[in-house]
NUSE-955159 format. One record per residue: residue number from 1; x, y, z of N, C-alpha, C in turn. Coordinates in steps of 0.05 Angstrom, whole numbers. Example, Ala and Ser with C-alpha at 12.3 -4.5 7.8 and 13.67 -1.06 7.14 Angstrom:
% NUSE-955159
+-----+--------+--------+--------+--------+--------+--------+--------+--------+--------+
:   n :   n.px :   n.py :   n.pz :  ca.px :  ca.py :  ca.pz :   c.px :   c.py :   c.pz :
+-----+--------+--------+--------+--------+--------+--------+--------+--------+--------+
:   1 :    264 :   -114 :    156 :    246 :    -90 :    156 :    264 :    -66 :    156 :
:   2 :    257 :    -45 :    142 :    273 :    -21 :    143 :    258 :      1 :    157 :
+-----+--------+--------+--------+--------+--------+--------+--------+--------+--------+
This chain:
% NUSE-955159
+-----+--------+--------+--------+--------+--------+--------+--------+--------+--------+
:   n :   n.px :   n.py :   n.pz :  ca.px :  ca.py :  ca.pz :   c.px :   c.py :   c.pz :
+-----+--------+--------+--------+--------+--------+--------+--------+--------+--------+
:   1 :   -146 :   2370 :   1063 :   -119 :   2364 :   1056 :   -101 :   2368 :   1081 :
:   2 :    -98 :   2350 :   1086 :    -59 :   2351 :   1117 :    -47 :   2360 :   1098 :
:   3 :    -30 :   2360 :   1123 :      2 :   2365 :   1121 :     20 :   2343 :   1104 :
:   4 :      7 :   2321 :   1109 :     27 :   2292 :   1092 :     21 :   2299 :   1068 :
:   5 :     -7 :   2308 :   1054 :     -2 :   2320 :   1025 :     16 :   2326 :   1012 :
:   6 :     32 :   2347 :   1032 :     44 :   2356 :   1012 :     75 :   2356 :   1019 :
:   7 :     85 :   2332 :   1030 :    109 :   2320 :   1032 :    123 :   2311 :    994 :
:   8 :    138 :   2322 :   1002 :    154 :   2313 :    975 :    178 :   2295 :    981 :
:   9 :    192 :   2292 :    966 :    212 :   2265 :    959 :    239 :   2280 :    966 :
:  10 :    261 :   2273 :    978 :    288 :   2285 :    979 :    300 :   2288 :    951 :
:  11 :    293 :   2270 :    940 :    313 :   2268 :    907 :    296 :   2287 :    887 :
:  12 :    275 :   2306 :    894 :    258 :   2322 :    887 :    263 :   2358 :    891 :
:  13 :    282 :   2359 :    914 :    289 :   2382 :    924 :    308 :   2395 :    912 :
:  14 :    302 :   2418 :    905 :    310 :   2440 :    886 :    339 :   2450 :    903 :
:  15 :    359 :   2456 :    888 :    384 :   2474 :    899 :    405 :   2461 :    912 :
:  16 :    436 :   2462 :    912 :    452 :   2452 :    916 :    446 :   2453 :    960 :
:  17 :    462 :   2429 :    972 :    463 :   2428 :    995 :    498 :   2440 :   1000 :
:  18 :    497 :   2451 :   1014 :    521 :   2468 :   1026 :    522 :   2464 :   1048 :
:  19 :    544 :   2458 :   1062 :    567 :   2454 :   1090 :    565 :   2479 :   1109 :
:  20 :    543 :   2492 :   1127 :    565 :   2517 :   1143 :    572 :   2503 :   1165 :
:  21 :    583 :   2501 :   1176 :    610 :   2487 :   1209 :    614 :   2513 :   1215 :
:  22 :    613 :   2511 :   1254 :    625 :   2524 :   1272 :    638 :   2502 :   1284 :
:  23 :    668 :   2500 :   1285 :    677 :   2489 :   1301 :    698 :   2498 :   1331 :
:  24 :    694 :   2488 :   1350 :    708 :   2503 :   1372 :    733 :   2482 :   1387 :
:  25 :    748 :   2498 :   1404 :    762 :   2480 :   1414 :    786 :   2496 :   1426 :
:  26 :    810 :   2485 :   1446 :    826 :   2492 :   1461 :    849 :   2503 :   1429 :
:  27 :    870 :   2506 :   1433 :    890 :   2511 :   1415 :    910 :   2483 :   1418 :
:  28 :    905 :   2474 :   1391 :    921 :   2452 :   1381 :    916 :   2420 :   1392 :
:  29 :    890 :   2427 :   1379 :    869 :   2410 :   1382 :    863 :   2391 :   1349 :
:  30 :    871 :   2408 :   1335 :    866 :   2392 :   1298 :    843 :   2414 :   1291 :
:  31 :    844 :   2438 :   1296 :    822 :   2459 :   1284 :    828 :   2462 :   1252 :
:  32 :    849 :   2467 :   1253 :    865 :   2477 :   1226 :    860 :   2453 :   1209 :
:  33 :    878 :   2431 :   1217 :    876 :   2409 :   1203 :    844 :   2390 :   1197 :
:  34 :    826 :   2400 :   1216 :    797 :   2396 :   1200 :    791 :   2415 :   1180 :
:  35 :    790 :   2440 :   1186 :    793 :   2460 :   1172 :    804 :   2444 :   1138 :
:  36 :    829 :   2449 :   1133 :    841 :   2437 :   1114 :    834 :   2411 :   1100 :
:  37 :    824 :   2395 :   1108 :    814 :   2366 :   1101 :    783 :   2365 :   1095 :
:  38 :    769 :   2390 :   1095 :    739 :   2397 :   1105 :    734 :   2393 :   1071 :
:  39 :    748 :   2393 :   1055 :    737 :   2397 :   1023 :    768 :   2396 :   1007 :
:  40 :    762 :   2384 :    979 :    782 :   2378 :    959 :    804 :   2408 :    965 :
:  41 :    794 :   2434 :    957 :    811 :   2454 :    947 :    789 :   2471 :    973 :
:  42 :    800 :   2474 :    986 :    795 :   2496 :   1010 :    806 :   2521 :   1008 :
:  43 :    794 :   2541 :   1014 :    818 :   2579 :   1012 :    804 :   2571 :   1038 :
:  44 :    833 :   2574 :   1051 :    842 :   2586 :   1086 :    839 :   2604 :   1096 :
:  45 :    826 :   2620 :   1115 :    835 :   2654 :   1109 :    849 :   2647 :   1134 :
:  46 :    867 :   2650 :   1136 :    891 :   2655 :   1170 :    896 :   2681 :   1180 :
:  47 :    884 :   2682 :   1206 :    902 :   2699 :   1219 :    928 :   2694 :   1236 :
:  48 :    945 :   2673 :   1235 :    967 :   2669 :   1252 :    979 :   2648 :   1226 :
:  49 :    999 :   2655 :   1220 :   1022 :   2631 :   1203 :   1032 :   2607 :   1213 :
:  50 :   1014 :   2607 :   1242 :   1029 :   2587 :   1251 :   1015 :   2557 :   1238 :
:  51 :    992 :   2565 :   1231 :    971 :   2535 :   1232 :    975 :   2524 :   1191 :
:  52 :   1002 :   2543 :   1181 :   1009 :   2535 :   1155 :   1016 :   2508 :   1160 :
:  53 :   1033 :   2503 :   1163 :   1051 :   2471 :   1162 :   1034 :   2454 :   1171 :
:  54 :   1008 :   2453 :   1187 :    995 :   2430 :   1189 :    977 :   2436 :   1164 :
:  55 :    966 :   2456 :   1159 :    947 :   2449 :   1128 :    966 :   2444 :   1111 :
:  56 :    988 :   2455 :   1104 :   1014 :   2440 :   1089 :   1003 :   2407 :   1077 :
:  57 :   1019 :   2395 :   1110 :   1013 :   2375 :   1116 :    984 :   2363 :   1106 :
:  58 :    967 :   2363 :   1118 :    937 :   2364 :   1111 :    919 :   2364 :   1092 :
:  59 :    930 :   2377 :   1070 :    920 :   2384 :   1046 :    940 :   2400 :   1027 :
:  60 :    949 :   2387 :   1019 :    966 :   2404 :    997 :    959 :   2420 :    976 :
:  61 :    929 :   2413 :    974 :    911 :   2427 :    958 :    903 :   2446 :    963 :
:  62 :    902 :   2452 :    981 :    894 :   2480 :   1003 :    902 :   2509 :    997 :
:  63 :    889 :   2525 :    998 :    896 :   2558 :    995 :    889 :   2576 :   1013 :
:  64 :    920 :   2588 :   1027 :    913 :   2602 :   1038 :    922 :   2629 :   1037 :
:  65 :    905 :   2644 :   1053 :    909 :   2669 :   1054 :    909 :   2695 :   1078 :
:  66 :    931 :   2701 :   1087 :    934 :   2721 :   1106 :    912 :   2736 :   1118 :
:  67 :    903 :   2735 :   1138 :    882 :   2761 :   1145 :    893 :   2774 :   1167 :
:  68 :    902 :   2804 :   1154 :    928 :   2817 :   1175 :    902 :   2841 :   1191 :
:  69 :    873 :   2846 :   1176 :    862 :   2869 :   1184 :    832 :   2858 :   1184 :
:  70 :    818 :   2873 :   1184 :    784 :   2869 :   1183 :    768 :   2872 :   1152 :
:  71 :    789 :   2889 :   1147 :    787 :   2898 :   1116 :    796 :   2879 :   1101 :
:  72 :    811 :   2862 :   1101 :    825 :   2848 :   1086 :    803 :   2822 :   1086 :
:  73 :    793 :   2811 :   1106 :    772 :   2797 :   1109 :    744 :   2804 :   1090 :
:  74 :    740 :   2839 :   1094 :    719 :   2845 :   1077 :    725 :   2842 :   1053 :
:  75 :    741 :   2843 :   1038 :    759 :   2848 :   1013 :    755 :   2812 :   1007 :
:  76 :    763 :   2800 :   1025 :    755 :   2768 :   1014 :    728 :   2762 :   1011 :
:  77 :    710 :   2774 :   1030 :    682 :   2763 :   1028 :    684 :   2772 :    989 :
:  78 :    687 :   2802 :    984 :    676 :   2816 :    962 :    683 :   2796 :    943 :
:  79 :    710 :   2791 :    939 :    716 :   2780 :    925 :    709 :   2746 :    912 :
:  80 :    701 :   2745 :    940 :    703 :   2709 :    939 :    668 :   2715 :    920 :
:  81 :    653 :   2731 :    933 :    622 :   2734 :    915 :    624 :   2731 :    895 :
:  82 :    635 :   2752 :    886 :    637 :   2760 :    852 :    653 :   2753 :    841 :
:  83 :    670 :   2726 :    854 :    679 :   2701 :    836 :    660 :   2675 :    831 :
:  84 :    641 :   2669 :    861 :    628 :   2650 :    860 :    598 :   2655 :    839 :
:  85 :    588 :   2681 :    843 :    571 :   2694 :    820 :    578 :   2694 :    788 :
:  86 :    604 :   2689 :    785 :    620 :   2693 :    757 :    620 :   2669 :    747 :
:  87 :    625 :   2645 :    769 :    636 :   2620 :    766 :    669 :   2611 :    759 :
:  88 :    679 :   2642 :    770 :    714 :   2631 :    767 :    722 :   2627 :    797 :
:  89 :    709 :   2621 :    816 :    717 :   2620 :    843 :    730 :   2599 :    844 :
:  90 :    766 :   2590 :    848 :    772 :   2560 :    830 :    766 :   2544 :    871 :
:  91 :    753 :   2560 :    888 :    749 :   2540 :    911 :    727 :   2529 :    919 :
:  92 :    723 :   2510 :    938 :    699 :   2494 :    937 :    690 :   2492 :    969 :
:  93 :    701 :   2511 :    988 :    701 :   2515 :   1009 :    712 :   2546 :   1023 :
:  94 :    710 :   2559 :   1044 :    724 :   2572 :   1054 :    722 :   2568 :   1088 :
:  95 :    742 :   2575 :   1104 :    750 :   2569 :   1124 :    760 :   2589 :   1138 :
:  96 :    751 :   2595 :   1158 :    753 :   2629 :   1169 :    774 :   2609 :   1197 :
:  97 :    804 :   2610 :   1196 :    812 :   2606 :   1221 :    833 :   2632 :   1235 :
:  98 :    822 :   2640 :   1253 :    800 :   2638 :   1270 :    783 :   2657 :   1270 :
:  99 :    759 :   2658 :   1272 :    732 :   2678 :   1280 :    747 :   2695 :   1314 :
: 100 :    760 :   2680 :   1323 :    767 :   2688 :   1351 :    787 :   2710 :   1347 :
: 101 :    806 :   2705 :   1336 :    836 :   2728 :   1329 :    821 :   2746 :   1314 :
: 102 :    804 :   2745 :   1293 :    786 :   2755 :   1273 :    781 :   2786 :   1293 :
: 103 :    759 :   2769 :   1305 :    742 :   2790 :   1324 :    756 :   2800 :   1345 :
: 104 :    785 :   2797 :   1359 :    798 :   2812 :   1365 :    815 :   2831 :   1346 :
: 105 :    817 :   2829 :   1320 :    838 :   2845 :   1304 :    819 :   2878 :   1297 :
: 106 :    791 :   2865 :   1301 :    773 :   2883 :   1298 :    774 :   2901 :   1328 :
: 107 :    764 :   2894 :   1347 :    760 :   2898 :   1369 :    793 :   2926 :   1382 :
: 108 :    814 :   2914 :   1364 :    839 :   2926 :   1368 :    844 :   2957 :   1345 :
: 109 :    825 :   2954 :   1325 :    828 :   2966 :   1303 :    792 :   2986 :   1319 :
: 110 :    774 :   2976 :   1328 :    757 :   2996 :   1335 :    774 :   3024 :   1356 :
: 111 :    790 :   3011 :   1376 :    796 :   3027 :   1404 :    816 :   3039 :   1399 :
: 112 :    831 :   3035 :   1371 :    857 :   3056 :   1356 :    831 :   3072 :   1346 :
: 113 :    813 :   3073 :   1342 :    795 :   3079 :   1315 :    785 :   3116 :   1332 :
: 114 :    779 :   3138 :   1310 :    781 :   3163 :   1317 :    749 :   3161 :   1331 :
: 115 :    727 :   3146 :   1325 :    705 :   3151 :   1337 :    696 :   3151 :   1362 :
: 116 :    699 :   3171 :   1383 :    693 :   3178 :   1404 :    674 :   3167 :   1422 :
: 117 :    650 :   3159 :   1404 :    629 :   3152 :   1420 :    637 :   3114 :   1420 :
: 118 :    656 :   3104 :   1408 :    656 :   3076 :   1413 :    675 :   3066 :   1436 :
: 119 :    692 :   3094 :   1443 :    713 :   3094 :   1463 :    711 :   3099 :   1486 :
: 120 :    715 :   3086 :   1504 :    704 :   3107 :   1539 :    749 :   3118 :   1540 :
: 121 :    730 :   3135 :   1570 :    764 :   3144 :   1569 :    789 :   3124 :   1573 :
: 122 :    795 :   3109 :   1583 :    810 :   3092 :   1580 :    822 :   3078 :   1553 :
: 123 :    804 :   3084 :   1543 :    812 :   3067 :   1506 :    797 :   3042 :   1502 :
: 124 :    785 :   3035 :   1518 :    769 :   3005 :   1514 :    742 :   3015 :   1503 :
: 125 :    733 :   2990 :   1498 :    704 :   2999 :   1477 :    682 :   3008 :   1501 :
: 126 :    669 :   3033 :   1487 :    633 :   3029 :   1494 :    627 :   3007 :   1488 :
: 127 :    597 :   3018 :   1505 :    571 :   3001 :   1503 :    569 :   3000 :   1473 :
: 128 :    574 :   3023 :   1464 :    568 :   3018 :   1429 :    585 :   3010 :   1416 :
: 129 :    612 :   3011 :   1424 :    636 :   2999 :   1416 :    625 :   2969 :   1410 :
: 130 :    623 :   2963 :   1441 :    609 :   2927 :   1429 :    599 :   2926 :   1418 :
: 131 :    576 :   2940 :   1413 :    553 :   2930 :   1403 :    563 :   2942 :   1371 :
: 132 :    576 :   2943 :   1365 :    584 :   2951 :   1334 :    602 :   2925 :   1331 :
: 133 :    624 :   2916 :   1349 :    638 :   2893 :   1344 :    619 :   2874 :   1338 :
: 134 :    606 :   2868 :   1354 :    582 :   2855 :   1361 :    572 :   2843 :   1328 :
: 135 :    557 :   2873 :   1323 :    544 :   2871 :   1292 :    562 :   2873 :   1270 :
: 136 :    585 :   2882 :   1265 :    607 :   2868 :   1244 :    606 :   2844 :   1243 :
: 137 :    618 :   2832 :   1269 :    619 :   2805 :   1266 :    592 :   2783 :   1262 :
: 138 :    574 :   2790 :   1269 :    548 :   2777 :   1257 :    550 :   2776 :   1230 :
: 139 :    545 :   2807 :   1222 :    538 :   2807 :   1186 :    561 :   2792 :   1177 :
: 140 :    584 :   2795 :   1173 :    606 :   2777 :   1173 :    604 :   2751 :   1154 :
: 141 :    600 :   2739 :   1187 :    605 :   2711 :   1182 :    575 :   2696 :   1168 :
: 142 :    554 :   2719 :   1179 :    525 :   2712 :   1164 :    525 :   2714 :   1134 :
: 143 :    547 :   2729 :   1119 :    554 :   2738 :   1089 :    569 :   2715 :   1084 :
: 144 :    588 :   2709 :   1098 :    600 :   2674 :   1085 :    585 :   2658 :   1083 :
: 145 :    572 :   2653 :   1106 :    546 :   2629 :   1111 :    522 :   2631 :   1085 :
: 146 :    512 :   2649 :   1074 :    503 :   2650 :   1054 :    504 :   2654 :   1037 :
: 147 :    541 :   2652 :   1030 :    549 :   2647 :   1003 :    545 :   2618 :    989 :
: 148 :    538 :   2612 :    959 :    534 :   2580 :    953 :    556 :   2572 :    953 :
: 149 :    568 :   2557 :    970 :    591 :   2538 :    977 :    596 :   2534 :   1005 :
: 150 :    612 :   2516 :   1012 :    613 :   2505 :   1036 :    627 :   2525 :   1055 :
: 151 :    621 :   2530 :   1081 :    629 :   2552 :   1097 :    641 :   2532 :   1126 :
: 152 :    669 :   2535 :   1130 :    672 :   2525 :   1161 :    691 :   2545 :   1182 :
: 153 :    675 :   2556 :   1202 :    688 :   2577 :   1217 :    693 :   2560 :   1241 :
: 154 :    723 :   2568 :   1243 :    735 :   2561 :   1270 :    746 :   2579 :   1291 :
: 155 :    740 :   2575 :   1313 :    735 :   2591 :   1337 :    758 :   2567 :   1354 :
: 156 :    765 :   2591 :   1375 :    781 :   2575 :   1408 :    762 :   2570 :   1420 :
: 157 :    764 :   2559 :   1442 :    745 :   2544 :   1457 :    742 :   2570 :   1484 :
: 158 :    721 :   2576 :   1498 :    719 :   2597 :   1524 :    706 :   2568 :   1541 :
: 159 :    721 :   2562 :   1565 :    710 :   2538 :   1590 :    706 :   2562 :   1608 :
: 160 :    682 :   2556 :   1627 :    673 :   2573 :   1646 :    662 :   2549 :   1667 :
: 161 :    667 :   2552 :   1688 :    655 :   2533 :   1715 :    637 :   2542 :   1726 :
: 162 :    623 :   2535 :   1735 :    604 :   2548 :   1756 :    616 :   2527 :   1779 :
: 163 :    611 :   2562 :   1793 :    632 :   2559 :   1824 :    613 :   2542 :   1840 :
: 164 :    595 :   2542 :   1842 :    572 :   2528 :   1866 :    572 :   2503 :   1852 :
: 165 :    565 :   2507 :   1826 :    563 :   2462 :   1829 :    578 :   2440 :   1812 :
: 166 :    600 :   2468 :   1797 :    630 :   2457 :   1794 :    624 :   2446 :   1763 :
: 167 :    596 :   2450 :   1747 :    588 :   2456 :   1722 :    606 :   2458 :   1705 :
: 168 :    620 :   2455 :   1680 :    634 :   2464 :   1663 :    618 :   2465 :   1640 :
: 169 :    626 :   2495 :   1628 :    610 :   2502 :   1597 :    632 :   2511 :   1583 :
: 170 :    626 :   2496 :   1558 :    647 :   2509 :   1538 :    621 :   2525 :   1523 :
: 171 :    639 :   2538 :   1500 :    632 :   2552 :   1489 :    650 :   2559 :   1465 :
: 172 :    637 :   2577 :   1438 :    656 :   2592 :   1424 :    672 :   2615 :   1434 :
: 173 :    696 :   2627 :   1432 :    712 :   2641 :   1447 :    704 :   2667 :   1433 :
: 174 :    686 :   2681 :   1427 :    677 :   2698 :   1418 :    654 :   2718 :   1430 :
: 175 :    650 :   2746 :   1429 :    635 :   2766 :   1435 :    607 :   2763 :   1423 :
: 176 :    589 :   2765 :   1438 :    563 :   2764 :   1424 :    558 :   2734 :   1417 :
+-----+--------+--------+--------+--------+--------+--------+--------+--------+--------+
């Protein structure tokens, strides 16, 4: 018996197909406004009020919602579960803009934070400091991504050159 045995049929495959998107890009580029257009009834989570009036615009259908802390983010993951587990989740998408402000609100809330060993003297993070930002933000956005419904995280864009052969790399604007 091969491998072609045991090929099955696409219209045979068990379980809903779900959307996760990373999208990146400079600021005011249409992040938001893909974001917004990405699905019928989208929940927004925003960290800046500014990118309202283009989902406004965009989707009138759209829901959004403030993300002023790190907690408030966790508080959405919780919630958004044990609506989509219940079946009263009334959205069909969620949209983290931005993963970038995100992981700085954290990053700002670690180096106020009383734990010693994540702080060097100056107030900037340890080695463990990162590496705790680091792993928040993995499990994170890995807990949206494997929720059943469509997931699109938007990130700023990080451009880096290489000085010798004048190379340009973009990238997501994010730690880790």
């Amino acid at each position: 018996m091969g491998i072609l045995d045991s090929v099955i049929s696409a219209s045979k495959a068990e379980g809903a197909a779900h959307v996760n998107i990373l999208v990146y890009g400079n600021s005011g580029v249409g992040k938001s406004k893909l974001g917004a257009g990405s699905s019928e009834r989208p929940l927004i989570a925003l960290t800046e009020r500014q990118a309202m009036i283009t989902i406004r615009e965009s989707n009138p259908q759209a829901a959004m919602v403030e993300i002023n802390c790190w907690e408030d983010l966790q508080a959405l993951f919780k919630e958004a579960n044990e609506g989509i587990r219940a079946g009263t989740f009334p959205y069909d998408c969620i949209v983290l803009d931005s993963l970038t402000e995100m992981q700085t609100k954290l990053r700002r809330e670690l180096e106020k934070g009383k734990d010693a060993k994540l702080i060097q003297g100056d107030g900037s993070l340890s080695m463990k400091g990162w590496g705790v930002l680091i792993d928040r933000t993995t499990s994170l956005v890995s807990s949206f991504r494997d929720l059943p419904i469509d997931f699109v995280c938007l990130c700023l864009c990080d451009e880096q050159v290489n000085e010798e052969t004048g190379v340009r790399t973009y990238r997501p604007s994010v730690n880790g």
